[in-house]
N, C-alpha and C positions, 0 to 999 in steps of 0.2 A: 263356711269359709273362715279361716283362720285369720285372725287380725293381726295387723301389723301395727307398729308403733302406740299410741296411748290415745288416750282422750287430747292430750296438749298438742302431739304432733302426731295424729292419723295420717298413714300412710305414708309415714316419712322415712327416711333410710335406715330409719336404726330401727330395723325389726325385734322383737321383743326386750327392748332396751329403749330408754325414757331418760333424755339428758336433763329434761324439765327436773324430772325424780331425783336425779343424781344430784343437781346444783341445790336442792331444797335438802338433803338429806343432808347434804356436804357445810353448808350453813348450819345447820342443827345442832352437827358435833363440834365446830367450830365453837358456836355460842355456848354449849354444855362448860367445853372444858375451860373457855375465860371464866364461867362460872364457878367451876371449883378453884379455881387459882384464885378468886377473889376470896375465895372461904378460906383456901389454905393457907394465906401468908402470914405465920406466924411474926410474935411480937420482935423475936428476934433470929438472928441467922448462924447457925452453927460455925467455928473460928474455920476448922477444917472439911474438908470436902469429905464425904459419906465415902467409905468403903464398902465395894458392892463386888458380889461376887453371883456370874451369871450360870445357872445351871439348867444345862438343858438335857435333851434325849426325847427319844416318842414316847409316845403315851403309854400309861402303863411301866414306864422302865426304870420306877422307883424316886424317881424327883422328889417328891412330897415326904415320903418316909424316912429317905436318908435327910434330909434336908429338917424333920423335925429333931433326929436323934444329933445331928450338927447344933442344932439351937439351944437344946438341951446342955448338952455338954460343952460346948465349946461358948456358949453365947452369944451367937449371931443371931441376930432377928432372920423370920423366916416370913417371905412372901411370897406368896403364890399369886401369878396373875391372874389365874383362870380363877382362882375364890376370890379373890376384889372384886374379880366380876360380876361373878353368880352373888355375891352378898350385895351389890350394885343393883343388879337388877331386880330385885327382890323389895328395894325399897319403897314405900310410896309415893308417889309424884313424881320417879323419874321419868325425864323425858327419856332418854332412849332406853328403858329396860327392856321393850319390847324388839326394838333392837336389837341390843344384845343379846336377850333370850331367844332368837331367831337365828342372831347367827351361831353361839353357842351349839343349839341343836343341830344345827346342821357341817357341825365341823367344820364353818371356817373363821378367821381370824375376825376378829373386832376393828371398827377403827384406830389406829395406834395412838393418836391422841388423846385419847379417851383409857386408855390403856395406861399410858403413859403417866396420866395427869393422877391417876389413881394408885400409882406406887408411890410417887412423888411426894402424893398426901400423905399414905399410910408412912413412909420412911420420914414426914415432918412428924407427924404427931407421934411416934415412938418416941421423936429427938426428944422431941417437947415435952412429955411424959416423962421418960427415965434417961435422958441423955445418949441413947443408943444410937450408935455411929460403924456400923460394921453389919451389911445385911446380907441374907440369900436370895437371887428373887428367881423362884421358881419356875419354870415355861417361859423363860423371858430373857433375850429378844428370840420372836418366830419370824419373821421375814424383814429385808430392807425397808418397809415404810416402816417397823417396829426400831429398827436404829436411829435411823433419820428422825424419826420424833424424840427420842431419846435425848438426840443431840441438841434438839430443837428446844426441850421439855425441860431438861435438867441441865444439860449442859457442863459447866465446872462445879457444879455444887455436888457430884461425884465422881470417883474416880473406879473405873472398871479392872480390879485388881488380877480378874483370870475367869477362866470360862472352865467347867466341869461339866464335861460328856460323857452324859449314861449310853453307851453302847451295847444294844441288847440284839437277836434276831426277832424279825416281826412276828413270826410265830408263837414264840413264848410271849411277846409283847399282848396279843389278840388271846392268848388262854387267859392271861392275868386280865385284862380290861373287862373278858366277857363272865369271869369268875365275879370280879368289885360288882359287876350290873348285877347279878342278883340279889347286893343287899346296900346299895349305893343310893338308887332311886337316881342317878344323873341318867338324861337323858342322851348322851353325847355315851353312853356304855352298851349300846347295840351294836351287831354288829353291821349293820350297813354305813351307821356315822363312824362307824370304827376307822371302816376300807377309807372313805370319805377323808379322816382327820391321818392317814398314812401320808396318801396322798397328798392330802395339805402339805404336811413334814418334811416329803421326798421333795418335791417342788418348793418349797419355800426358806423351810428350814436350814437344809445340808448345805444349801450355800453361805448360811452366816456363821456356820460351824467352820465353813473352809478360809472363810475369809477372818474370822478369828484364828485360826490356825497359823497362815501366814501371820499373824501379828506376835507370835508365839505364845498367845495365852492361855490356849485351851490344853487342859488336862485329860487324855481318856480316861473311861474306866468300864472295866468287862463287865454288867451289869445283869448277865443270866447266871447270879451265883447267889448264896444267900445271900441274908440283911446284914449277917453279921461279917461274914468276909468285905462282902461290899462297902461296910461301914471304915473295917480297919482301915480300906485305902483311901477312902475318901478322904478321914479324919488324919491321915500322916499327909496326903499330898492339900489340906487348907492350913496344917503346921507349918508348912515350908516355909 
């Protein structure tokens, strides 16, 4: 016989689902990310507000590589949310690496707060480091709790200057991901997390593309073409 709710609430309405679990977990990340904000707050606070520039598209559709040859040449810092993460959960003593490493593998999104609090960092300590004040941030935002914290997280300390949308079809998207897994070693590069993190995309994603869109920030770009066609556009439409 198939059991219904948990050890806390046996037999209770919410079959295969534990609100006990939920409010325990949901405290956890809460407690996490006061914790790096206490680590993060530098001696001092940059005059002006961070120039961020959000680049998104499905997996696979070139974010990461255009996004280094940007940093390169042009001088933006580059951040990827999904490698905060993965170098996150890789450390010792994190509390939620296993977490993240869980949701990670199974193609869906992280708590945003914790997301969030982790660019936050990485764009303080660049400041703090070399004065860098103008970033890329990679796969980021992926759904409305991923803005909402944004807002929550950072708030006026930057300023969202335009949104770049790699637009590729999913089929070429699924050759290029399942080509990187065989020498990537990421686990989120098979192809059943693949369908999985589409999915995520289609349902999550498309609507903060559309809703930047009406704000008139986002930039398309046909992204089933080489590195270097691809590059010329990106790099004259971040000149504008």
């Amino acid at each position: 016989m198939t059991k219904s709710g948990c050890d806390h609430c046996p037999g209770g309405p919410f079959k295969g689902f534990c609100p006990f679990s939920l409010v325990l977990f949901t405290g956890t990340a809460l407690s996490y990310v006061r914790y790096l904000q206490s680590k993060s707050k530098p001696s001092k606070s940059p005059n002006e507000p961070f120039r961020v520039v959000f680049v998104l598209g499905g997996p696979g559709a070139g974010k990461g590589t255009q996004c280094e040859l940007l940093s390169k040449n042009l001088h933006w810092a580059h951040l990827s949310a999904g490698d905060l993460l993965r170098a996150e959960r890789q450390k010792e003593g994190s509390e939620l690496a296993d977490i993240i490493n869980s949701n990670i593998s199974s193609g869906k999104i992280v708590p945003s707060e914790i997301t969030v609090q982790l660019i936050k960092n990485a764009m303080l300590e660049l400041w703090t480091k070399n004065g860098q004040t103008k970033f890329l941030i990679d796969g980021f935002p992926r759904s409305e709790g991923n803005v909402n914290a944004w807002k929550d997280v950072v708030g006026d300390a930057a300023v969202v200057e335009r949104v770049l949308f790699f637009e590729c079809p999913e089929d070429v998207l699924t050759s290029r991901l399942l080509e990187r897994g065989k020498t990537s070693g990421r686990s989120d590069d098979s192809i059943d997390v693949i369908r999985k993190r589409f999915a995520t995309y289609r349902e999550e994603s498309m609507p903060i593309i559309e809703m930047y869109t009406k704000e008139g920030k986002v930039r398309k770009i046909i992204a089933d073409k080489s590195i270097e066609d691809v590059y010329n556009e990106v790099e004259s439409l971040l000149k504008e």
